[in-house]
N, C-alpha and C positions, 0 to 999 in steps of 0.2 A: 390593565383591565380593558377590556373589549371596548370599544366606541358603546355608548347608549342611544338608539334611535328612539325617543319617544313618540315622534307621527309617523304612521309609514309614508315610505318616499314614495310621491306619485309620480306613476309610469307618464313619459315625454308625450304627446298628443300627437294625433297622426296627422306629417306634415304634411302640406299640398303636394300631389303630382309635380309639378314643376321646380320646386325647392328641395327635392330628395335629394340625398347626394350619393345614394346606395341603388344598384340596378334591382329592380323588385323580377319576379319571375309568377307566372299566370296570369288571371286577371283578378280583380277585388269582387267581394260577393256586391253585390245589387241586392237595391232593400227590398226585391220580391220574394229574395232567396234567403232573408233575415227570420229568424223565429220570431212570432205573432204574439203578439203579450198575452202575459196570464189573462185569459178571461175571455178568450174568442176560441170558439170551440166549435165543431161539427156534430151534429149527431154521432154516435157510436155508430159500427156497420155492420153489418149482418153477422159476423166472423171476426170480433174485437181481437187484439191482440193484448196477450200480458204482457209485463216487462222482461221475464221470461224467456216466452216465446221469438220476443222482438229482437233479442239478445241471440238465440240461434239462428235467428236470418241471419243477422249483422253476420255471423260467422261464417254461413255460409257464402253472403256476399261479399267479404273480404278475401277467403280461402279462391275464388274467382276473381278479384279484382275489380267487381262490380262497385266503385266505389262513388261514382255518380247513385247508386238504388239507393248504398245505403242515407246517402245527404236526405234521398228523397224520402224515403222510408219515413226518416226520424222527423224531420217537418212534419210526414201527415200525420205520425202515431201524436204528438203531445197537443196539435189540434183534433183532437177526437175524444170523446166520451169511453171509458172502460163499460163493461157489464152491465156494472152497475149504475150507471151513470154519473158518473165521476171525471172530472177530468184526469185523462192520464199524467201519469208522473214519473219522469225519468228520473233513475240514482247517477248515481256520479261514473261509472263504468259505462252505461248509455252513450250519459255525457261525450265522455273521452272518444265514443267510438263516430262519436260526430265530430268531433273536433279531431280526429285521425283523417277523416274521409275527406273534410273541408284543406287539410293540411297537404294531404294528397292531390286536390286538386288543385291546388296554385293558389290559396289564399296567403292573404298578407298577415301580418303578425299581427295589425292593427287589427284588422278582423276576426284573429281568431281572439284576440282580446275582448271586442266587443262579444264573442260570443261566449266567452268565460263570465263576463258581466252578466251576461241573462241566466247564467247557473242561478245566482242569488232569486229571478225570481222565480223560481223554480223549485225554492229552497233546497237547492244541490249545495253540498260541500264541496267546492275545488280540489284536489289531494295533487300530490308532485305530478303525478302524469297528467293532469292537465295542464300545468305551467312548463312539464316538458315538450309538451306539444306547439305551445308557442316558442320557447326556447327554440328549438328545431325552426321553425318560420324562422326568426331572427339570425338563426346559423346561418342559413341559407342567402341572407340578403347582408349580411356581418356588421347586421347593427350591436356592436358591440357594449355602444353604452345604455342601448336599452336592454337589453342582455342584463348587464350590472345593477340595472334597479329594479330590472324583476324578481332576481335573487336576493336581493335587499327586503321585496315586498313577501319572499317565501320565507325570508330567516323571518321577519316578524308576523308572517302570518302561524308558523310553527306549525305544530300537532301532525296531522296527515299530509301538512303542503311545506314539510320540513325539503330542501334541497336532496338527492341523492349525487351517488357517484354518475351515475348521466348528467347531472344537471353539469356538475362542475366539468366532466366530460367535455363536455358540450360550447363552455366558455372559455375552457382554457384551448379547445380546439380553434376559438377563433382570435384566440390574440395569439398564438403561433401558426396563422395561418399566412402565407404570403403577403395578402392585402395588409394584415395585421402588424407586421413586425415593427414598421415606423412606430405606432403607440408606443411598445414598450421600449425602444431607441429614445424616447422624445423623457418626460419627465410624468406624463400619464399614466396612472395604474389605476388599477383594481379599490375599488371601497375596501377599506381595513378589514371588516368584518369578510365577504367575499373572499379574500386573496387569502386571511386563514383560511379557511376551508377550502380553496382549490390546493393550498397547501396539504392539508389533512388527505384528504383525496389522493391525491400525489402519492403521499407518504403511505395510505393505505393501500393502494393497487399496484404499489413497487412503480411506481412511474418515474424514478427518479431521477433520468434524461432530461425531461419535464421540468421536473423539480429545480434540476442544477439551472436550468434556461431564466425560470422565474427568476432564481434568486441573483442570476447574474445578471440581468437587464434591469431590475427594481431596485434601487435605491437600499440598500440595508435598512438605514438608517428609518424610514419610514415604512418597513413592515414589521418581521419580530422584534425590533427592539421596544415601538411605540404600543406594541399590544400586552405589555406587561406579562406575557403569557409562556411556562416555562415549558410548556411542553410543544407547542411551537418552535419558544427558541435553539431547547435540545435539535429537535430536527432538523430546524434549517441549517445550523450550525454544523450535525453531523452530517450532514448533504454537500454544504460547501468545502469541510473539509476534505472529503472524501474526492469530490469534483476534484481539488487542484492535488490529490493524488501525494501531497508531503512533497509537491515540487517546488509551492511556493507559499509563503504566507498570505492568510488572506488579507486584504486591503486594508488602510487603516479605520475606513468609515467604518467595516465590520466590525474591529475589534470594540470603537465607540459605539454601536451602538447595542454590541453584548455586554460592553460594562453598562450601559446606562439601563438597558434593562433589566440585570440583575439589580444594581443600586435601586432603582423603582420595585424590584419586588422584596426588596431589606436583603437578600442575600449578599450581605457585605463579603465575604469572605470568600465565594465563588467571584465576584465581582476585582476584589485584591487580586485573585491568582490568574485570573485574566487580563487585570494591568499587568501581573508580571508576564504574562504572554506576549502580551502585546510589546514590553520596553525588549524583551528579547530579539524579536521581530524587528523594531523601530528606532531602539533605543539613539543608536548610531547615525542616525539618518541628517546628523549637523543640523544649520538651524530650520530645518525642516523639524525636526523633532521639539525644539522650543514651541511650536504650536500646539505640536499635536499631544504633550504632558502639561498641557496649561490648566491648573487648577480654575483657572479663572474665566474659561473657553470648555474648550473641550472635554474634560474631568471635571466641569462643573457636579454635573448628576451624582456623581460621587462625593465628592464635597456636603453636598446639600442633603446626602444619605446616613452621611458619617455625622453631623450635624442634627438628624433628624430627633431625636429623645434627648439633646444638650451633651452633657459629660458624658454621659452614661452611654452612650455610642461611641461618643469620639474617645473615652479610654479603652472601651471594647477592641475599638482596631487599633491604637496604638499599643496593645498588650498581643494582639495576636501577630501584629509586625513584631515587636521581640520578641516571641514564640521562635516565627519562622527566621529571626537570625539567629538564633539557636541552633535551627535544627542542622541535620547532617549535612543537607547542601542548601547553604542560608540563602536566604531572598534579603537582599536590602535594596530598601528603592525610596531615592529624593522622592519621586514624584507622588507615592504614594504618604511620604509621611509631610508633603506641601497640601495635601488634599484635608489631613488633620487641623496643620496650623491655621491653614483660612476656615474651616470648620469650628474653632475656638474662636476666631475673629467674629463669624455671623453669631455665636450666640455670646458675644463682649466677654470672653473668657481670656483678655489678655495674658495671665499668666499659663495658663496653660498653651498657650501660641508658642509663650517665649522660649517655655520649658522646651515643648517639642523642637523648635528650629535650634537652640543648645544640642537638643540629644543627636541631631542628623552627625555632629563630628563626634561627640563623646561619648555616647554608644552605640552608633551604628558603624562609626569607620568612616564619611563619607562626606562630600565636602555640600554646602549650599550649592542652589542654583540661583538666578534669577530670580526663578517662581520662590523660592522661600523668602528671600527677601521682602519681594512685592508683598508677600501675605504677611510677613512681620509689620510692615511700612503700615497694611490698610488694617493691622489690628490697633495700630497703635492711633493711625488718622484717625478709625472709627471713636475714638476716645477722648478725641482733642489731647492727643498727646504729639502733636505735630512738631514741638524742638524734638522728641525722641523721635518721630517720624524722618526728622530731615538727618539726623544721626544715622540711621539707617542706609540713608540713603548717599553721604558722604562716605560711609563706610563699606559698602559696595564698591563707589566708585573708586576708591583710595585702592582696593583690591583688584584693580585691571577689569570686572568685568562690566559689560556693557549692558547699560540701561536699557530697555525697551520703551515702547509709547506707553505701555501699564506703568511702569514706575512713574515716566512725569505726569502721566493722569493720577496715582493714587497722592503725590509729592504736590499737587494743586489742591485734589481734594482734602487733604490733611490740612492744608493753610485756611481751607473757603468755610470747611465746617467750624472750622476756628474762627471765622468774617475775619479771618484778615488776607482783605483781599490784592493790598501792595505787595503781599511777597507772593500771593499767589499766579501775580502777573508777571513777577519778578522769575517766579520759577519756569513758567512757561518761556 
């Protein structure tokens, strides 16, 4: 699921001149050149203007470039009286067209902020073209992370000041901008929420050059997989495969972090046939691959999914792995029926632990790993069954294979939950 912002994030404060560390371009408005607060007003004059009317200048003075008139213009219209003697009052289109003219002439982002602020007393609505209009400022000087929390401030402001394809435009223009590209090199990215939607963007205006770049500089692991979000992950995932073209598999962090996101959305079963993706890809990779099929690490998510409703899950995927050894071209996979056993272990299901690490030789064909051991070992710890734990663990070793730092940590903790802690000294 999405990150949940409950306060909006407030925009960074504008640093001193001297402490900037971005080259700013014009000069900063001076507060002569600042809008006059509600409530100081000039007589109306001979020849008022409506909003209207004020609105065909602006056009006209923009179609010329006159973009100093129109700054001036909009000062003297909302200190002045209408007709009726009314203080005039600008919509939000006005607005923008002062904040275009201000933007035009070398104001700072900070300023055109402060002049977004005086909408409110104005009672103007903000809408995206006005937070594009700062956007733009900020492009221009590649403050990038105030960039980030203004689109932070438009996702939660919503309704008219929802983000467009300019905005995200606009952002992803400057973290693949020259100055830009250390950021995403380094371990910096995008707020969760943002980086969806420069994603969607992407994905929506065919940018997928774009696309491939994000996903290969950003860390998998920490964008579609942590946003629970499957239509995301579809995309990123059809983006990356498509990038390496069927030349290469993709990385292992990807494959971890597309199981962990399906197991986070319950699709256990999409989640299975991407483990067997991934042991395809990985399987072989010696003990390199001992980490990376580790119930206990890496395939935690999984575990913890297949565990998630007690039995009633963990027989679900133990029934659809015999399924798929059934079928035409069988899938059997240690790693996936070790993710079961330690599954039975978190909710003290010993026998069904045992059952399954039995069934990995007598009906799947296949011999234990490591990892099934260890998860037999910490079902049995779990239980103060610690002589059967050390059984286990003689019984491994009498087999030639070699123990990890997980067995003598699970073969300590089976002694300590027991308080006995001479053999657990003894075992270390």
């Amino acid at each position: 699921m999405d990150p949940q912002l409950v306060d909006p994030t407030p925009l960074p404060p504008d640093p001193p001149p001297a402490a900037s560390s971005t080259t700013k371009t014009g000069a900063p408005l001076s507060l002569s050149n600042s809008l006059a607060p509600v409530g100081l007003y000039n007589r109306a004059s001979s020849d008022p203007l409506d909003p209207r009317a004020l609105f065909d200048l602006f056009d006209d003075c923009m179609a010329s470039h006159r973009w100093t008139e129109v700054k001036c213009l909009f000062g003297t219209w909302v200190r002045t009286l209408d007709k009726n003697g009314k203080p005039n009052s600008p919509d939000v289109n006005l607005f923008n067209h002062y904040l275009r003219a201000n933007l035009i002439l070398g104001a700072y982002a900070t300023d055109l902020l402060d002049l977004v602020a005086q909408m409110d007393e104005f009672r103007v609505q903000h809408n995206t073209a006005s937070f594009n209009l700062v956007l733009k400022a900020m492009c221009q000087a590649n403050e990038t992370v105030a960039a980030d929390k203004l689109l932070q401030r438009m996702l939660q402001t919503g309704n008219d000041a929802l983000p467009d394809d300019e905005s995200y435009d606009l952002v992803i223009g400057m973290l693949f901008s020259p100055d830009q590209n250390q950021i995403l090199k380094s371990s910096n990215v995008l707020s969760m929420k943002v980086f969806m939607n420069c994603v969607r963007a992407c994905v929506r205006k065919g940018r997928l050059h774009t696309l491939v770049t994000i996903i290969e500089r950003c860390r998998m692991k920490v964008t579609a997989g942590r946003t629970y979000n499957s239509e995301l992950l579809r995309a990123s995932w059809a983006v990356l495969d498509r990038s390496l073209r069927k030349k290469k598999a993709p990385n292992p962090e990807s494959y971890i972090a597309k199981i962990y996101a399906l197991a986070s959305l319950g699709n256990l079963q999409r989640a299975s046939s991407t483990l067997n993706e991934f042991e395809l890809a990985y399987g072989d990779s010696g003990q390199e691959a001992e980490e990376l099929f580790c119930p206990f690490t890496s395939l935690h998510p999984l575990v913890m999914a297949c565990s998630k409703k007690g039995f009633e899950t963990l027989d679900n995927v133990y029934f659809q792995l015999e399924n798929l050894n059934r079928a035409e071209n069988p899938y059997k996979s240690v790693a996936a029926l070790n993710c079961i056993i330690l599954g039975c272990a978190n909710v003290w299901d010993l026998d069904r632990a045992y059952q399954t690490f039995e069934s990995i030789g007598s009906n799947f064909g296949l011999s234990p790993d490591i990892h099934s051991y260890n998860g037999l070992m910490y079902a049995f710890g779990k239980l103060k069954k610690t002589h059967e734990a050390s059984k286990v663990f003689e019984h491994l070793m009498s087999l030639g294979l070699k123990a990890n730092a997980k067995s003598y940590s699970l073969l300590i903790y089976a002694h300590l939950i027991n308080r006995d802690v001479k053999f657990a000294l003894v075992s270390d």
